[in-house]
N, CA, C and O of each residue as an XYZ file, in Angstrom:
624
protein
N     -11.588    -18.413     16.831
C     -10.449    -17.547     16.586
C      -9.850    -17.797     15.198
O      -9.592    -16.812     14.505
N      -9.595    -19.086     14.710
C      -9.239    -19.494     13.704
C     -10.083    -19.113     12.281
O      -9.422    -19.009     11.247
N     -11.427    -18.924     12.246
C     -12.339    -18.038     11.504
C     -11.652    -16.900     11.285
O     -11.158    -16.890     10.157
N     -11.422    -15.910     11.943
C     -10.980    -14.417     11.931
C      -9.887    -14.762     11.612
O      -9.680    -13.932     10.727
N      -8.632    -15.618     11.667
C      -7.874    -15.576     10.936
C      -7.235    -15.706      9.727
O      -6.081    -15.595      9.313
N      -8.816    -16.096      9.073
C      -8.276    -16.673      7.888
C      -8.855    -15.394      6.790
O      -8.769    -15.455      5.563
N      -9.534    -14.103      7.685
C      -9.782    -13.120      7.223
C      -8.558    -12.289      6.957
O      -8.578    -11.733      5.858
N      -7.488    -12.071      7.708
C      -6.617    -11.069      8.033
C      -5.247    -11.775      7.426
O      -4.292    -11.091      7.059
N      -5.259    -13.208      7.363
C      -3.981    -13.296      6.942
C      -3.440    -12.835      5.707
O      -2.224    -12.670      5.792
N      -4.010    -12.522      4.381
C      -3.724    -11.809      3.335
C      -2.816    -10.485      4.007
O      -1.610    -10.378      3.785
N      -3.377     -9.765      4.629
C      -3.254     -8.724      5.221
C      -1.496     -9.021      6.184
O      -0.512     -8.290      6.074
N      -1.567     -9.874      6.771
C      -0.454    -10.288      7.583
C       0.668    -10.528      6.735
O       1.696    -10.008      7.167
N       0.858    -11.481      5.095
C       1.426    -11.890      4.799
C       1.924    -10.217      4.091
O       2.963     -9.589      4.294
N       1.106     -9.973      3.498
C       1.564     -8.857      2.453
C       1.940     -7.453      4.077
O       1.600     -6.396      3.546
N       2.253     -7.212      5.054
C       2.711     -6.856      5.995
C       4.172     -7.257      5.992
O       5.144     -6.509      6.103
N       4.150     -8.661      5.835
C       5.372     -9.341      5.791
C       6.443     -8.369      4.997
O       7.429     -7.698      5.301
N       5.403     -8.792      3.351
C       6.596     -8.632      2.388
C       6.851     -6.694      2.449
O       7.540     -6.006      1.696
N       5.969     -6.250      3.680
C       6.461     -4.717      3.338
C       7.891     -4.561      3.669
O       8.986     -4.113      3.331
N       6.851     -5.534      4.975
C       8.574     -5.297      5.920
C      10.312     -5.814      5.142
O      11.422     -5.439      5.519
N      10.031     -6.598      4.193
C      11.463     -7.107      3.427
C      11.346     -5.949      2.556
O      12.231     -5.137      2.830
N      10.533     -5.536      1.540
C      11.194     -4.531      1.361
C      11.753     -3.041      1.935
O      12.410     -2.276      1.229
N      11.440     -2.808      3.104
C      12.123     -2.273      4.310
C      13.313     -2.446      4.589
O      13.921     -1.471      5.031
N      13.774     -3.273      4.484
C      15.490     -3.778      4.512
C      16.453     -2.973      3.782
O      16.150     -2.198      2.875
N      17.605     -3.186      4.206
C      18.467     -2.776      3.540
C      18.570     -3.150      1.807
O      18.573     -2.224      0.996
N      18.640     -4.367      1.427
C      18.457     -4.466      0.268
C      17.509     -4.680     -0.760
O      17.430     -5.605     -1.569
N      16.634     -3.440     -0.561
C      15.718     -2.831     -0.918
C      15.808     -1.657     -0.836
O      14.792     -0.999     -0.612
N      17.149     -0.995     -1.003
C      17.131      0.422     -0.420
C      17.247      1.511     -2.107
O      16.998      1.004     -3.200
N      17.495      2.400     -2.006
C      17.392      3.211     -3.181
C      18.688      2.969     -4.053
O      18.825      3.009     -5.276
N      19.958      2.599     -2.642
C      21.359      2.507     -3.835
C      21.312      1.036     -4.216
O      21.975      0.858     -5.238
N      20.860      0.121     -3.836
C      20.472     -1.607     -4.168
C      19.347     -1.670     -5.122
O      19.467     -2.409     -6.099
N      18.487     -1.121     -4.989
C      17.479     -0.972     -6.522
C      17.984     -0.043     -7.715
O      17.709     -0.177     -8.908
N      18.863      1.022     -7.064
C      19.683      1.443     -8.274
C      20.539      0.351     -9.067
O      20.159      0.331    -10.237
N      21.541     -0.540     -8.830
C      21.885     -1.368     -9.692
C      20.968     -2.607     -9.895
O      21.501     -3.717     -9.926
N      19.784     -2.501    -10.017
C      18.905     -3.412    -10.749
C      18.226     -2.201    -11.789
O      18.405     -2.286    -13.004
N      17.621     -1.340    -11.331
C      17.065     -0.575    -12.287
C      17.488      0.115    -13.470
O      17.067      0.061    -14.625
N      18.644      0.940    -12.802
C      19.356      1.794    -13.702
C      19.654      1.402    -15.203
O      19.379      2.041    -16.219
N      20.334      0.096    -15.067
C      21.004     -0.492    -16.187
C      19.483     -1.192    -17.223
O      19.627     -1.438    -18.420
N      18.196     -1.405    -16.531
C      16.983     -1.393    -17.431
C      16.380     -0.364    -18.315
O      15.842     -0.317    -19.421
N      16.773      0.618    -17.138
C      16.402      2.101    -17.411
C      17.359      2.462    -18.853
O      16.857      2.922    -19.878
N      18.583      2.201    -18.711
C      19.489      2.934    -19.715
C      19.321      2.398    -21.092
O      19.529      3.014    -22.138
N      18.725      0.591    -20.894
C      18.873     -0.186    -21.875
C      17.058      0.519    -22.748
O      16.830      0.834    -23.916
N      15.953      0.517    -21.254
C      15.127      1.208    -22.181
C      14.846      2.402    -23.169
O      14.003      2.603    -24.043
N      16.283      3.353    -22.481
C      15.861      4.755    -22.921
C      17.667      5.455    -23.060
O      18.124      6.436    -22.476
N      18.191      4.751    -23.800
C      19.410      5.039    -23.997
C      19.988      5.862    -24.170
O      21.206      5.930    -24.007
N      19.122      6.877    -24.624
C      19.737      8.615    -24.635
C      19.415      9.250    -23.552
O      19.859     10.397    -23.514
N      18.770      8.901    -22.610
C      17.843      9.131    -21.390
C      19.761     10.183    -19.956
O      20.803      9.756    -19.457
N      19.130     11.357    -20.003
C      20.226     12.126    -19.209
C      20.644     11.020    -17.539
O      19.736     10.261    -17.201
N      21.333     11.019    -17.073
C      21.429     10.673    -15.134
C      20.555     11.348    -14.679
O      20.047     10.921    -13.642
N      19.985     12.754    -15.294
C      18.966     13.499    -14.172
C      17.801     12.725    -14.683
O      17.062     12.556    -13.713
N      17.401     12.298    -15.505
C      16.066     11.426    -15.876
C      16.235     10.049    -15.563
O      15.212      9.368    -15.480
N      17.357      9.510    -15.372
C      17.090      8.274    -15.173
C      16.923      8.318    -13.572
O      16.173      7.499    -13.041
N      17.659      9.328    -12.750
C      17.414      9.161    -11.345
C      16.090      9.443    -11.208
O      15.509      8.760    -10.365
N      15.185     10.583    -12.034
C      13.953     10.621    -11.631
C      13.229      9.244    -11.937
O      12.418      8.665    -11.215
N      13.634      8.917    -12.975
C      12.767      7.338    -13.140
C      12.165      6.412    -12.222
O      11.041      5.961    -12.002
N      14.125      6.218    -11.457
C      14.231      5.677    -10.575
C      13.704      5.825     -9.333
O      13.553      4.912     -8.521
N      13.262      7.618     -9.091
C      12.761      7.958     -7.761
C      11.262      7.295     -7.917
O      10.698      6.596     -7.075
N      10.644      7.778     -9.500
C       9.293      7.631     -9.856
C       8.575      6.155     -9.359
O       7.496      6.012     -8.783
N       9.594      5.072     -9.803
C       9.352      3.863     -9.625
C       9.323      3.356     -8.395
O       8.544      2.442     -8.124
N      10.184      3.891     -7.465
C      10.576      3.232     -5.992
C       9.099      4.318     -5.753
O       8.167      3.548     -5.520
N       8.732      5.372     -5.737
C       7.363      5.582     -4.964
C       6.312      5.074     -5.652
O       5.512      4.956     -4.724
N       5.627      4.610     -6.812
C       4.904      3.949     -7.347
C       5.019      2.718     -6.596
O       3.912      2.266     -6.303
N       6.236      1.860     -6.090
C       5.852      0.552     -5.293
C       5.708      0.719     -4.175
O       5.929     -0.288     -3.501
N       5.223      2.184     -3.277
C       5.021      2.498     -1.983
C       3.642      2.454     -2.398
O       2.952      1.499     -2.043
N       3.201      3.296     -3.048
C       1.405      3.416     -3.855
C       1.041      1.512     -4.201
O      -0.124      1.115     -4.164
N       1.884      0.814     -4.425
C       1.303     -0.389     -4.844
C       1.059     -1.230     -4.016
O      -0.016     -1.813     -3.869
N       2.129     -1.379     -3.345
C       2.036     -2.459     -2.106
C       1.403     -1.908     -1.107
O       1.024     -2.761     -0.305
N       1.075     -0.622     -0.761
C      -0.175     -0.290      0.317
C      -1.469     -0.620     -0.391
O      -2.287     -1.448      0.010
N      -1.571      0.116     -1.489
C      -2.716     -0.695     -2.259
C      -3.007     -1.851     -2.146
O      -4.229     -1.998     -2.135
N      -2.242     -3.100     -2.021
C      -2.547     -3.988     -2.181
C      -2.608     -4.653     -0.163
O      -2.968     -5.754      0.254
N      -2.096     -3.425      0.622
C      -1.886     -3.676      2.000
C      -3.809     -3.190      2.252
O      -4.628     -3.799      2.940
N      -3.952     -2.379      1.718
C      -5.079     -1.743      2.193
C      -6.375     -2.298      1.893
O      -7.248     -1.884      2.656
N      -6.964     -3.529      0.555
C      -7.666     -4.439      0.110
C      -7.915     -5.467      0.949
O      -8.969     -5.947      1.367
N      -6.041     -5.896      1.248
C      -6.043     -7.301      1.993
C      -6.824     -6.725      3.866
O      -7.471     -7.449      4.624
N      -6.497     -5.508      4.049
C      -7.119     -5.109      5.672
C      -8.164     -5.392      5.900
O      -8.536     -6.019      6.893
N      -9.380     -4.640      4.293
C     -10.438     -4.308      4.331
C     -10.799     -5.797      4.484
O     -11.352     -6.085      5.546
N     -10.579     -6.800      3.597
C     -11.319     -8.140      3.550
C     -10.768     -8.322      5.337
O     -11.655     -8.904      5.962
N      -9.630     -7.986      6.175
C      -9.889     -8.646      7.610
C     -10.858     -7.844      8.387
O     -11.473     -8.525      9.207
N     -11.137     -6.717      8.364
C     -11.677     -5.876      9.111
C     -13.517     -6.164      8.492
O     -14.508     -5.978      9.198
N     -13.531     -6.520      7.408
C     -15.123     -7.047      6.674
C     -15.371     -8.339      7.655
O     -16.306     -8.373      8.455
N     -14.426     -9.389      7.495
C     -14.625    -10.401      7.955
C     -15.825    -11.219      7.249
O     -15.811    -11.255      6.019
N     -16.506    -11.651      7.703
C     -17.239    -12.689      7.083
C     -18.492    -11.717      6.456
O     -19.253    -12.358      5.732
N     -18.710    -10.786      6.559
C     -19.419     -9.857      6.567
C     -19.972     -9.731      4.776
O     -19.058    -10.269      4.152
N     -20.875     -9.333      3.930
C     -20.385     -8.545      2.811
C     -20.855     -7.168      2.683
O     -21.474     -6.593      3.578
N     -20.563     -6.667      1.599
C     -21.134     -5.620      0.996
C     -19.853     -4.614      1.722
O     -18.957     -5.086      2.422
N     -19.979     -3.343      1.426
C     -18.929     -1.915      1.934
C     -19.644     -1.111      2.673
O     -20.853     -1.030      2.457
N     -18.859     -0.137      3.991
C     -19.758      0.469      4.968
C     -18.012      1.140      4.996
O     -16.901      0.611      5.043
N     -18.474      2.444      4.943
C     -17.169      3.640      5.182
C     -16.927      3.400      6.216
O     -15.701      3.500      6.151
N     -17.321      2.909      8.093
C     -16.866      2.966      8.672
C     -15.474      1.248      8.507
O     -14.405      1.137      9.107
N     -15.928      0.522      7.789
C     -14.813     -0.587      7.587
C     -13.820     -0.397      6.673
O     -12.861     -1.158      6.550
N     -14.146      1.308      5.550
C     -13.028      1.623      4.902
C     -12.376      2.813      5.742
O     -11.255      3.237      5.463
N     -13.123      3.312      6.760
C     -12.166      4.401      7.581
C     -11.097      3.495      8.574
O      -9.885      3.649      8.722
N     -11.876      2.649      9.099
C     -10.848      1.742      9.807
C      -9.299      1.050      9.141
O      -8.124      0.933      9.490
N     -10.132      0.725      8.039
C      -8.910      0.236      7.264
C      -7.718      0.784      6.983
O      -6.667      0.149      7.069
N      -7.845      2.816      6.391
C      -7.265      3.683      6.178
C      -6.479      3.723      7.160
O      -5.272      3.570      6.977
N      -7.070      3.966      8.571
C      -6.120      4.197     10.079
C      -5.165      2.836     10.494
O      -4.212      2.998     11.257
N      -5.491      1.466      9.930
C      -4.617      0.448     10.238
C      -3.293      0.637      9.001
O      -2.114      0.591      9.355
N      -3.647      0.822      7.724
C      -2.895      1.760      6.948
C      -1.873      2.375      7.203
O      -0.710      2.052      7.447
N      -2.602      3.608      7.097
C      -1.907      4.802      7.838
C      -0.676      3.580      9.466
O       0.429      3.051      9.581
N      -1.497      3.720      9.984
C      -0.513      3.252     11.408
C       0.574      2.223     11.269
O       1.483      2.205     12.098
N       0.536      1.267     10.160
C       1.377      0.237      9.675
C       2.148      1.118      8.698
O       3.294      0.671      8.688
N       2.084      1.857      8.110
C       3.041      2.920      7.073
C       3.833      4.194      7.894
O       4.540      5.080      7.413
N       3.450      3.949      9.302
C       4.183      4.926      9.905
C       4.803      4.089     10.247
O       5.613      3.712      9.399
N       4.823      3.204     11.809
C       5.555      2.121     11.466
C       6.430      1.372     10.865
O       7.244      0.615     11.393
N       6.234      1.617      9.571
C       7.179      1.204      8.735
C       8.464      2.401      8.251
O       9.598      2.236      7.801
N       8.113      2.941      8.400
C       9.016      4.008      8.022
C       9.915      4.426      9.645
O      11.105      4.696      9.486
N       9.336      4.481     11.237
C       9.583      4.043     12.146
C      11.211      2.748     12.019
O      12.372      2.927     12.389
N      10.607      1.640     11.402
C      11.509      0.462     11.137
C      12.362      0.758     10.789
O      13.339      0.408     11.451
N      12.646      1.698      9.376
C      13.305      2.082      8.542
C      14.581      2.834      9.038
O      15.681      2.644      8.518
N      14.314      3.940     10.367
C      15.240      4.140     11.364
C      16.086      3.584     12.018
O      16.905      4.271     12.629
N      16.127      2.254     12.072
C      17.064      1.208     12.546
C      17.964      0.339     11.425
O      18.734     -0.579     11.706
N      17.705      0.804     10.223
C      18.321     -0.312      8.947
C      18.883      0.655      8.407
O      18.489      1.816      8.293
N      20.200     -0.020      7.928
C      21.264      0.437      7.341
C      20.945      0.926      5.783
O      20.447      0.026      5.107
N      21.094      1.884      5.261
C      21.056      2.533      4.183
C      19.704      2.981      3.888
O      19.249      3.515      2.877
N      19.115      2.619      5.081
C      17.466      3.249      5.232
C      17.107      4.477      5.800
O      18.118      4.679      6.473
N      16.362      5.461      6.007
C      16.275      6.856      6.703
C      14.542      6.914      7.017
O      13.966      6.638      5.965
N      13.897      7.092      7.748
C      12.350      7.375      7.803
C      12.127      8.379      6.888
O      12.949      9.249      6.601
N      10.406      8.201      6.169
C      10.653      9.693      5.755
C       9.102      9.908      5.580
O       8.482      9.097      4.893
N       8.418     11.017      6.202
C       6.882     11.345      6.483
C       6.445     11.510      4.907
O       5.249     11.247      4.784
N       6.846     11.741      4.114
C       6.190     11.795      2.528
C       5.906     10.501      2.321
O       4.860     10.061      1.844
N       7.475      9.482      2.924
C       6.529      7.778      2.236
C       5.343      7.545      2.818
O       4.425      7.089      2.136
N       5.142      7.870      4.416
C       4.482      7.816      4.738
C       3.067      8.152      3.995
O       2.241      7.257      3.812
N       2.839      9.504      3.578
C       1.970     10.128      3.068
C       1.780      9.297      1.863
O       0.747      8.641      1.729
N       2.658      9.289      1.038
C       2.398      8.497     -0.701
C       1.732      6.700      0.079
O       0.761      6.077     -0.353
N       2.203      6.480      0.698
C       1.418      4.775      1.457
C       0.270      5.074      1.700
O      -0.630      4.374      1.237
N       0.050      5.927      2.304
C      -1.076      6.639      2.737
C      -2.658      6.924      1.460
O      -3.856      6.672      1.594
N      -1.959      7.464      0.461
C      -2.529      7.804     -0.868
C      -2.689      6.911     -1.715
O      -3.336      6.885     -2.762
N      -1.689      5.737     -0.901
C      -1.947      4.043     -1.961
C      -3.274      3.383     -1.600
O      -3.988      2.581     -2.202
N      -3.391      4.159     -0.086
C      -4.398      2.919      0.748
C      -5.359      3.323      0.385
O      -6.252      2.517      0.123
N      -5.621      4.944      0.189
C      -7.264      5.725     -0.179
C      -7.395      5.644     -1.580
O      -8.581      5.608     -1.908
N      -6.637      5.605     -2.488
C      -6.851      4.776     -4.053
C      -7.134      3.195     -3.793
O      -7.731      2.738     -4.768
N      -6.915      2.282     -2.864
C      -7.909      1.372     -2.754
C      -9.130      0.938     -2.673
O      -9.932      0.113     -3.111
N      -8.936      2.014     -1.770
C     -10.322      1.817     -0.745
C     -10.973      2.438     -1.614
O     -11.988      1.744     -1.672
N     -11.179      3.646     -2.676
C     -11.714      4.306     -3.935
C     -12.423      3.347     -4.906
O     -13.528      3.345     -5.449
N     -11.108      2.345     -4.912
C     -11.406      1.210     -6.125
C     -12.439     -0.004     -5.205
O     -13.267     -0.660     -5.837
N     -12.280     -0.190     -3.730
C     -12.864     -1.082     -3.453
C     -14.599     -0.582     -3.201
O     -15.456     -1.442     -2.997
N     -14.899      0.719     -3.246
C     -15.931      1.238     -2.958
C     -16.670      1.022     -4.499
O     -17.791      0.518     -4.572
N     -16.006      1.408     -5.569
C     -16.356      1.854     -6.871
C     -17.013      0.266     -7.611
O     -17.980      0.063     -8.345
N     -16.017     -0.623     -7.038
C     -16.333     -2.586     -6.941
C     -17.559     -3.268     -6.332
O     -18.302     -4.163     -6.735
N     -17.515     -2.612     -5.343
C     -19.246     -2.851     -5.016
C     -20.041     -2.223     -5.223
O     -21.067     -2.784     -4.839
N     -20.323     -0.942     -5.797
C     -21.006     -0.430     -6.267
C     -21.139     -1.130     -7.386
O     -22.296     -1.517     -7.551
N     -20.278     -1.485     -8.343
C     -20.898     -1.678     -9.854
C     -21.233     -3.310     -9.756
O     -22.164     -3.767    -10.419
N     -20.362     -4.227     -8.827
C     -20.310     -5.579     -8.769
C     -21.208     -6.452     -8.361
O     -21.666     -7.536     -8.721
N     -21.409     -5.229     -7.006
C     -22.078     -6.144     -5.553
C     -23.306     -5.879     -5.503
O     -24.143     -6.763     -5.319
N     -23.655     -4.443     -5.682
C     -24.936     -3.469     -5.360
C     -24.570     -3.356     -4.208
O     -25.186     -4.198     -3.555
N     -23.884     -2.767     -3.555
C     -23.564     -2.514     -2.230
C     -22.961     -1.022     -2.634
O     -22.608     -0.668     -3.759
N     -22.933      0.013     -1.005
C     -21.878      0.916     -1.394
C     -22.677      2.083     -1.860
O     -22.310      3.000     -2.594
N     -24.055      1.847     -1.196
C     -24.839      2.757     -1.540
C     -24.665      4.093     -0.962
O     -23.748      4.130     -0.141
N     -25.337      5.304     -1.171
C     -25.300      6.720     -0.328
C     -25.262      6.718      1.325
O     -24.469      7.210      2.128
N     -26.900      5.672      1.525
C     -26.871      5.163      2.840
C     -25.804      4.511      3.554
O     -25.436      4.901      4.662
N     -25.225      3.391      2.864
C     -24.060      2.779      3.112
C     -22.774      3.977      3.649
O     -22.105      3.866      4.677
N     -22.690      5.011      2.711
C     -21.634      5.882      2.747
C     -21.841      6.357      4.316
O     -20.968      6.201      5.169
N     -23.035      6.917      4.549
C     -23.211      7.470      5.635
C     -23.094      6.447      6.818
O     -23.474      6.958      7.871
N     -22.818      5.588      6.902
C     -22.251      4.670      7.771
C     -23.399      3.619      8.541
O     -23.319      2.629      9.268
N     -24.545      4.470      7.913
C     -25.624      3.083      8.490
C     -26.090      2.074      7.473
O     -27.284      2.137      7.180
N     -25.674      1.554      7.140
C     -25.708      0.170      6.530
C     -25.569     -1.070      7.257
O     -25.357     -0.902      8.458
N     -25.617     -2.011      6.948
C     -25.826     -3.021      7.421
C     -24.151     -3.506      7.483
O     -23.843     -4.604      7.947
């Protein structure tokens, strides 16, 4: 049991840190006074309607990042000791993804200055399949793995 766990815990920990930024202070008006005042110092003529887009730009870029980096850490638990890439261990991955980014946004319904919302969902979603893109594109050029056959799901 302890084998398989030492596959997935990447995956567990960075779960963790979704969930803190899930919290309240992590919310859009609490990253506004960290950002804003970077924002103004970077771009000082910069309107409130551009700096709020900045600000929107950035808070969904770290939904795209940290699934990205949720969706790598899956694939290495769901590979397991295994190597090389087989679409059915990047479709799996996508749906643990996907189901932990609903979930999370689920969470988000219970925390104060938080609201669910099916687009984060979707943009988490679009973080995990730009992984799994990059993790396919990695063994192809890295591994020799990740072949046509591979794609089609009979691979080894």
């Amino acid at each position: 049991m302890s084998f398989r766990l030492k596959y997935w815990l990447p995956a567990v920990l960075i779960a963790i840190v979704i969930s803190i930024f899930s919290t309240e202070y992590f919310s859009g008006e609490n990253t506004a006074r960290l950002i804003y005042p970077v924002l103004r110092w970077l771009f000082p003529s910069a309107s409130r309607h551009t700096l709020h887009a900045l600000h929107f730009l950035i808070r969904k870029m770290a939904h795209v990042t940290e699934f990205a980096a949720f969706s790598i850490a899956v694939f290495h638990g769901v590979r397991g000791k295994r190597t090389g890439w087989r679409v059915d261990w990047a479709l799996w991955t996508l749906v643990i993804a996907m189901a932990y980014a609903g979930l999370d946004e689920w969470h988000q319904s219970f925390v104060p200055l938080r609201e669910p919302r099916v687009r984060d969902v979707i943009i988490d979603g679009f973080g995990a399949l730009l992984a799994q893109i990059a993790v396919w594109i990695y063994a192809i050029l890295y591994r020799g793995s990740g072949s046509p056959t591979e794609l089609r799901g009979k691979g080894a």
